[in-house]
Biopython code that builds the backbone (N, CA, C, O; Angstrom):
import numpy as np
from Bio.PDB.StructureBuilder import StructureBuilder

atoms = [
    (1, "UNK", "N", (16.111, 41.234, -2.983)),
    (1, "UNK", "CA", (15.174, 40.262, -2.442)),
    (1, "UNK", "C", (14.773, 39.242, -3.506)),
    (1, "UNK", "O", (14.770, 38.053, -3.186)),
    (2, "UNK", "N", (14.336, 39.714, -5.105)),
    (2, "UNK", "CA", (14.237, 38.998, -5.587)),
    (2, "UNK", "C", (14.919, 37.767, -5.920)),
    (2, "UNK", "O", (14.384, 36.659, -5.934)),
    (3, "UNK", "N", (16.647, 38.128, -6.303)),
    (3, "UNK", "CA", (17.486, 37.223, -6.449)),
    (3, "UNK", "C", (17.557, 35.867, -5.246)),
    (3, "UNK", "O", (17.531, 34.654, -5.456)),
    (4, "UNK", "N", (17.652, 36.605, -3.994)),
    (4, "UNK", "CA", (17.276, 35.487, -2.763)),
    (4, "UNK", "C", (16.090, 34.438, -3.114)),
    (4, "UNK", "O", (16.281, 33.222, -3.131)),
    (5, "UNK", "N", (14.909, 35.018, -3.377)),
    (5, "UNK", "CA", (14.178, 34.257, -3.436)),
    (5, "UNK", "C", (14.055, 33.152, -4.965)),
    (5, "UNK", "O", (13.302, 32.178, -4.992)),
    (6, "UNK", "N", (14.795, 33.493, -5.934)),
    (6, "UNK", "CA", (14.801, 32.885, -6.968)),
    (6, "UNK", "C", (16.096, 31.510, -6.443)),
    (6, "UNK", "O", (16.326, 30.409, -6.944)),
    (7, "UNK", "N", (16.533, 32.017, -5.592)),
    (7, "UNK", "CA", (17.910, 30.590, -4.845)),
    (7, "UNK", "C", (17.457, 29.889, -4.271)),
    (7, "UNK", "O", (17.728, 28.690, -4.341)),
    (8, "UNK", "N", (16.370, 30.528, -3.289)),
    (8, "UNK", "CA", (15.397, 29.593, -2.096)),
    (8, "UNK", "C", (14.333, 28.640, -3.151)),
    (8, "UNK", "O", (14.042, 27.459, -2.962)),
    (9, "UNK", "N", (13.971, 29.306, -4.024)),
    (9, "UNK", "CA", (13.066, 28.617, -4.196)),
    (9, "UNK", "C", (13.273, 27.178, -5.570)),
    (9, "UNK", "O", (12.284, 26.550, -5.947)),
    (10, "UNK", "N", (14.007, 27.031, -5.858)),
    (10, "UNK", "CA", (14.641, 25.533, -5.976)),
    (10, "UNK", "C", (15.185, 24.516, -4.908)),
    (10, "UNK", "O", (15.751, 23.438, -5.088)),
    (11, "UNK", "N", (14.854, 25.161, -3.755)),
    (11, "UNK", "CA", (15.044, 24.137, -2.563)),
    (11, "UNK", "C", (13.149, 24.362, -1.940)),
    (11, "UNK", "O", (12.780, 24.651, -0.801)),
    (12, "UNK", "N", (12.585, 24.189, -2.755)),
    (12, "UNK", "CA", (11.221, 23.775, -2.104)),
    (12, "UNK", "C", (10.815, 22.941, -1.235)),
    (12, "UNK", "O", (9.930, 23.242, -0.434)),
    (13, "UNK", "N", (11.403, 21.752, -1.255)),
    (13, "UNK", "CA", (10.894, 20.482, -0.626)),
    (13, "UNK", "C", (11.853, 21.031, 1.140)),
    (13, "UNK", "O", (11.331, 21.344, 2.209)),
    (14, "UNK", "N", (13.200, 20.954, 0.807)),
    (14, "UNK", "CA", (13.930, 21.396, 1.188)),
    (14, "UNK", "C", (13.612, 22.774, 2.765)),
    (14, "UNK", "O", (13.744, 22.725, 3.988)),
    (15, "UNK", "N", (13.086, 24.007, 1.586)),
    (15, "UNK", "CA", (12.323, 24.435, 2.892)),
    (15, "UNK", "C", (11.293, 24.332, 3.655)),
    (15, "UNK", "O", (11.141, 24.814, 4.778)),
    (16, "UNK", "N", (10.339, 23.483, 2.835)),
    (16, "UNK", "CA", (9.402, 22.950, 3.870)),
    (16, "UNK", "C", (9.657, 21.957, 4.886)),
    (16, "UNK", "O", (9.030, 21.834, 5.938)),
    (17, "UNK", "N", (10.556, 21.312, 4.516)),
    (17, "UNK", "CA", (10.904, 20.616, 5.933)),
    (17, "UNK", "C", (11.940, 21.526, 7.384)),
    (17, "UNK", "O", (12.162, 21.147, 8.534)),
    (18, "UNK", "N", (12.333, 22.715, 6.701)),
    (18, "UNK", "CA", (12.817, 23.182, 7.335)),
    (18, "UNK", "C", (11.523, 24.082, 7.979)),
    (18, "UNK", "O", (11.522, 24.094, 9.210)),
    (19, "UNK", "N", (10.936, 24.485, 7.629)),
    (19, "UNK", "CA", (9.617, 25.351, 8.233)),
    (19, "UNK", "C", (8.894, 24.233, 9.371)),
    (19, "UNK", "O", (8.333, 24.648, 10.385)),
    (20, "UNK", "N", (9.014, 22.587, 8.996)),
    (20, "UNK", "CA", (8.534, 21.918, 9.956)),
    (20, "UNK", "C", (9.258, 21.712, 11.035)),
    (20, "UNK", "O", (8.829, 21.452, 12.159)),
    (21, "UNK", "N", (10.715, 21.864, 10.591)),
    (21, "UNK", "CA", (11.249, 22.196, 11.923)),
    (21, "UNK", "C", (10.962, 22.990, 12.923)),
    (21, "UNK", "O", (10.832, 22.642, 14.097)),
    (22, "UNK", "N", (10.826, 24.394, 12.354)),
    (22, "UNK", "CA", (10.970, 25.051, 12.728)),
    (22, "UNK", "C", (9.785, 25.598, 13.855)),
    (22, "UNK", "O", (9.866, 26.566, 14.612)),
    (23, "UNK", "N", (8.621, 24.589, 13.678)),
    (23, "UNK", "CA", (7.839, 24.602, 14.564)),
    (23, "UNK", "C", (7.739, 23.867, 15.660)),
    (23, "UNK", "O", (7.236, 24.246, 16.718)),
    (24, "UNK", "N", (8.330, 22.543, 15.385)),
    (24, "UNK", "CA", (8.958, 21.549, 16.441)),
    (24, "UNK", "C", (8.118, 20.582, 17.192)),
    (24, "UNK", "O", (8.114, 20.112, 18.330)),
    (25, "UNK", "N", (7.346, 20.458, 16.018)),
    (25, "UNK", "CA", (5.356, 19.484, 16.065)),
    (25, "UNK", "C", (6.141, 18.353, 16.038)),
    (25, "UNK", "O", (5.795, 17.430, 16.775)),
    (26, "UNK", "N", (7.324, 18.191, 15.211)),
    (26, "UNK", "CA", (7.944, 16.626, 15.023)),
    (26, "UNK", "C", (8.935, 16.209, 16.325)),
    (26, "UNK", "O", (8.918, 15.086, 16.829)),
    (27, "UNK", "N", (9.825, 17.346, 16.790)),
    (27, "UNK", "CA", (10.778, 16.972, 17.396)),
    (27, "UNK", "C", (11.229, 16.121, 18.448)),
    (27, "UNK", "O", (11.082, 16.623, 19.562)),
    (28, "UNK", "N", (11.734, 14.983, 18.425)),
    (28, "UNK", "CA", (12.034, 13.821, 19.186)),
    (28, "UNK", "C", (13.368, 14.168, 20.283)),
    (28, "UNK", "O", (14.468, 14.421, 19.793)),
    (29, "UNK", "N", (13.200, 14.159, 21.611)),
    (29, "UNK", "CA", (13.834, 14.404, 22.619)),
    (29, "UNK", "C", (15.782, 14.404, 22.394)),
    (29, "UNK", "O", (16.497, 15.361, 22.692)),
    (30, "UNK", "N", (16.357, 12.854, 21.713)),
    (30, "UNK", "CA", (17.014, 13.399, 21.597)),
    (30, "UNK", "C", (18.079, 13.437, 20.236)),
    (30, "UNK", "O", (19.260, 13.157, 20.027)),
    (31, "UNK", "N", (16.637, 14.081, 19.266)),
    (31, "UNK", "CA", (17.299, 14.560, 18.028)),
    (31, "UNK", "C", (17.097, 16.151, 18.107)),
    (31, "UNK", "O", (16.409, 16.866, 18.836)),
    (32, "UNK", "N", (17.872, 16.372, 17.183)),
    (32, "UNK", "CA", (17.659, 18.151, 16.467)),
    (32, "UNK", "C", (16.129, 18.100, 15.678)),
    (32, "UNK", "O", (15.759, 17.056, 15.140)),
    (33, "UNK", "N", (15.251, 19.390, 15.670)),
    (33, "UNK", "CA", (14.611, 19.476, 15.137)),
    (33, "UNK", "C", (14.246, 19.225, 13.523)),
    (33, "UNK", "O", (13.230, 18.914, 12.900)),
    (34, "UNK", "N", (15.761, 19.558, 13.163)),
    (34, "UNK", "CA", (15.487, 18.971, 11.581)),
    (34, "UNK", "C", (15.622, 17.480, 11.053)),
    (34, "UNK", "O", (15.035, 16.908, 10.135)),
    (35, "UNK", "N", (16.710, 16.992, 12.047)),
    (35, "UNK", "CA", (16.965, 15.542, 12.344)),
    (35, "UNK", "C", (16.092, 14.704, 12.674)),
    (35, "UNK", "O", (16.143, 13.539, 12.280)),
    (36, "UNK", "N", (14.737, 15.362, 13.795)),
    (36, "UNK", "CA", (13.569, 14.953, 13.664)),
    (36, "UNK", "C", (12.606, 14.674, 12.813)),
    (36, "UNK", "O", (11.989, 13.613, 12.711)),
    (37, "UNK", "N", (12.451, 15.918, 12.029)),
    (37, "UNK", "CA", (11.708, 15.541, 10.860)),
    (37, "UNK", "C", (11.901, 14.459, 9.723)),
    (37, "UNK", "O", (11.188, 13.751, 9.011)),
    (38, "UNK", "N", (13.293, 14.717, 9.938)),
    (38, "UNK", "CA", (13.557, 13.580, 8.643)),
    (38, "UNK", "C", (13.875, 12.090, 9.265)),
    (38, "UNK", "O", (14.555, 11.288, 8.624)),
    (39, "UNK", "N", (13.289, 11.752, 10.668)),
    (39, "UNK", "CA", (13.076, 10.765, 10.680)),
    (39, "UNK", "C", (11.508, 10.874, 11.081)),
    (39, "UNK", "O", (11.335, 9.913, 11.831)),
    (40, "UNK", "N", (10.611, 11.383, 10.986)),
    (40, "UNK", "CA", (9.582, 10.862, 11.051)),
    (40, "UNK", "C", (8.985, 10.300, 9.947)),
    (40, "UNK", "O", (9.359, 10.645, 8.827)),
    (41, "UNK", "N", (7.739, 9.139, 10.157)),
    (41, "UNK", "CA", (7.080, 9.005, 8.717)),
    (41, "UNK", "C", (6.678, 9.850, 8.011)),
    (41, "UNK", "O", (5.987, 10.815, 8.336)),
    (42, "UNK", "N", (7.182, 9.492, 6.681)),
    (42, "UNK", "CA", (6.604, 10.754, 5.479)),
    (42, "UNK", "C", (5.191, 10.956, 5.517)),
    (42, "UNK", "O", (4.512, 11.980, 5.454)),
    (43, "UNK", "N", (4.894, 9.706, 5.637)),
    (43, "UNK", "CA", (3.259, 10.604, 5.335)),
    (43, "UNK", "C", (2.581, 10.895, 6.360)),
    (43, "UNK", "O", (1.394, 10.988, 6.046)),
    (44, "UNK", "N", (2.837, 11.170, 7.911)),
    (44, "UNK", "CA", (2.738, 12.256, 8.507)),
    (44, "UNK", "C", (3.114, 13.636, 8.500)),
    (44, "UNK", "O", (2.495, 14.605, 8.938)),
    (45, "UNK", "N", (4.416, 13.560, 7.835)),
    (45, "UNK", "CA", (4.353, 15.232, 7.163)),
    (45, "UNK", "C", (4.304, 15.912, 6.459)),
    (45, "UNK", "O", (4.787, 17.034, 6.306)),
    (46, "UNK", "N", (3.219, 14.820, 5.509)),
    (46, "UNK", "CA", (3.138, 15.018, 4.060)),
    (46, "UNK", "C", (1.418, 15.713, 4.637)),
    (46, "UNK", "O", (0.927, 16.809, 4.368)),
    (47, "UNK", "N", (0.855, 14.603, 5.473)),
    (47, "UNK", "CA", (0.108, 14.852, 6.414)),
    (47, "UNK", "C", (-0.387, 16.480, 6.886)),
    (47, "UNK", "O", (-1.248, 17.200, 6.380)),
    (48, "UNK", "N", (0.399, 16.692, 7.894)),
    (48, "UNK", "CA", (0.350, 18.116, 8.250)),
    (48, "UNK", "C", (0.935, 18.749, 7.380)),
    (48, "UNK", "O", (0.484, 19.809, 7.815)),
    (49, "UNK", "N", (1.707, 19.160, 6.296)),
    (49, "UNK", "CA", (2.006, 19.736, 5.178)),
    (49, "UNK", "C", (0.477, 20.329, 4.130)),
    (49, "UNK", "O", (0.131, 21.340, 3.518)),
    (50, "UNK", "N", (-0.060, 18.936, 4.448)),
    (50, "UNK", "CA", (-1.830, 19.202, 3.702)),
    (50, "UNK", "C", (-2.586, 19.760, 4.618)),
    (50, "UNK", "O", (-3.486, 20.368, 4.039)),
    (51, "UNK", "N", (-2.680, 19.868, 5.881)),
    (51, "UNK", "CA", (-3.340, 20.341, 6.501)),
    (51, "UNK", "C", (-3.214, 21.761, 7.052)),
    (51, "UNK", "O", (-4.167, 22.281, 7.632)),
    (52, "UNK", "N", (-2.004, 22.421, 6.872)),
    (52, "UNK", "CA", (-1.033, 23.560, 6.720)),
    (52, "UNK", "C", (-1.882, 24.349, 5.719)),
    (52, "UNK", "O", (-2.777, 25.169, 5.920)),
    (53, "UNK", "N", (-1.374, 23.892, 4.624)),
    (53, "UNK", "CA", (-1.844, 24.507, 3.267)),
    (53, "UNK", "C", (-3.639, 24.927, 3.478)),
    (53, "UNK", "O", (-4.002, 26.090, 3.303)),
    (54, "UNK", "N", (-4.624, 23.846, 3.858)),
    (54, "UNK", "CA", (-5.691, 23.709, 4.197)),
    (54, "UNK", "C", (-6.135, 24.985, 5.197)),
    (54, "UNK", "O", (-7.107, 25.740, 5.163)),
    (55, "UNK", "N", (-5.294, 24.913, 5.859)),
    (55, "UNK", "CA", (-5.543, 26.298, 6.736)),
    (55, "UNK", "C", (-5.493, 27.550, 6.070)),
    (55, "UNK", "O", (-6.469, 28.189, 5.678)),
    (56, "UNK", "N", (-4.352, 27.846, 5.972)),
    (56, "UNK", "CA", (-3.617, 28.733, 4.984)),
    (56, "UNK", "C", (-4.798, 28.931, 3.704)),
    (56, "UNK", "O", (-5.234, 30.072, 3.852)),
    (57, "UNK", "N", (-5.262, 28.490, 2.900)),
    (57, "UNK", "CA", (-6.539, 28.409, 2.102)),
    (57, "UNK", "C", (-7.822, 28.701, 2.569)),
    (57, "UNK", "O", (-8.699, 29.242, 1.897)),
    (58, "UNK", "N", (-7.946, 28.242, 4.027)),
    (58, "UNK", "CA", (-9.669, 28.748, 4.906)),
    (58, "UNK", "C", (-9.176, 30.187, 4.992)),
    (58, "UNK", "O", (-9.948, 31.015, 4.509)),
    (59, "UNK", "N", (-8.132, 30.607, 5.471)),
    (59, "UNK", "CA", (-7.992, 31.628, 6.019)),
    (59, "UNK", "C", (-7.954, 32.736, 5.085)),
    (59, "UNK", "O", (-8.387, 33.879, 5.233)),
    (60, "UNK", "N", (-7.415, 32.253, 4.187)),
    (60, "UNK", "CA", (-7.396, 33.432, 3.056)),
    (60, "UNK", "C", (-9.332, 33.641, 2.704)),
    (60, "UNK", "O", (-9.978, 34.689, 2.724)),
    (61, "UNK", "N", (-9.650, 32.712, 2.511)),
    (61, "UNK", "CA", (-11.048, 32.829, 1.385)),
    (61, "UNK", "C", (-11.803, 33.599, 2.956)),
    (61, "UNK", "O", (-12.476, 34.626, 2.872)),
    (62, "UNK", "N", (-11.594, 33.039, 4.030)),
    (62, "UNK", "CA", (-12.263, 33.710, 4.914)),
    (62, "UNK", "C", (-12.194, 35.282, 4.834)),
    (62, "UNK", "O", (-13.206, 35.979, 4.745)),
    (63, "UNK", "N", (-10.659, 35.876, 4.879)),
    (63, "UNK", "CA", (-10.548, 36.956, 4.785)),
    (63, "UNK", "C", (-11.089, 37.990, 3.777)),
    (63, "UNK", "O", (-11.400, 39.179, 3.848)),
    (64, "UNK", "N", (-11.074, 37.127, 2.889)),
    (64, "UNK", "CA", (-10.957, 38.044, 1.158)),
    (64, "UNK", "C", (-13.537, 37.889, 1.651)),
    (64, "UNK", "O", (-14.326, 38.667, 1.115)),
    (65, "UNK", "N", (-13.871, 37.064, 2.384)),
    (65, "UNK", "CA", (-15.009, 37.206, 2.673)),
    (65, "UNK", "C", (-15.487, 38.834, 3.092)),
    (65, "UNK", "O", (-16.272, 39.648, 2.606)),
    (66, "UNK", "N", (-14.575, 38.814, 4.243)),
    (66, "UNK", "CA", (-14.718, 39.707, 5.380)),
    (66, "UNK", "C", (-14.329, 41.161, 4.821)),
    (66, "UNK", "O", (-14.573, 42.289, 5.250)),
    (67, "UNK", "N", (-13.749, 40.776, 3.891)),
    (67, "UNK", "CA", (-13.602, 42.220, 3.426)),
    (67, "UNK", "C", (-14.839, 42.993, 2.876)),
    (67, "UNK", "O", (-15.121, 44.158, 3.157)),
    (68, "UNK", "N", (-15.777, 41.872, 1.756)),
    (68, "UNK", "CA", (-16.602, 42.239, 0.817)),
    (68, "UNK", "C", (-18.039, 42.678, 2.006)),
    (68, "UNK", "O", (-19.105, 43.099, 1.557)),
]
sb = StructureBuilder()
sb.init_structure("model")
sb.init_model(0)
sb.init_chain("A")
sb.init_seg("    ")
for serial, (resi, resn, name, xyz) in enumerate(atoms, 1):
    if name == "N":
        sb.init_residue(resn, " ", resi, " ")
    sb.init_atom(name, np.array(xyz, "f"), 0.0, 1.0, " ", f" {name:<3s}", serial, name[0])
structure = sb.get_structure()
């Protein structure tokens, strides 16, 4: 597992646009989902990329709350 993830993770940018695919918030009728993304404006998914993370960050501090 480790080795996998030491390959994936020099394609950073790379898999995050694939993770935006993969939700299909971008996808235009008649492109592919990844084909979509990479034509939408960047800084809409630079956009939800920040607002992703933003979540991902409430949710943790929320949790690590709920524990104490």
């Amino acid at each position: 597992m480790r080795a996998a993830e030491g390959t994936i993770s020099g394609y950073g940018w790379l898999n995050s646009l694939y993770d935006i695919a993969k939700t299909g918030i971008f996808t235009l009728p008649i492109h592919s989902p990844l084909n979509s993304v990479l034509l939408t404006d960047l800084y809409e998914v630079l956009t939800y990329l920040s607002w992703k993370n933003a979540t991902v960050q409430y949710e943790k501090i929320y949790n690590d709350l709920n524990k104490k």
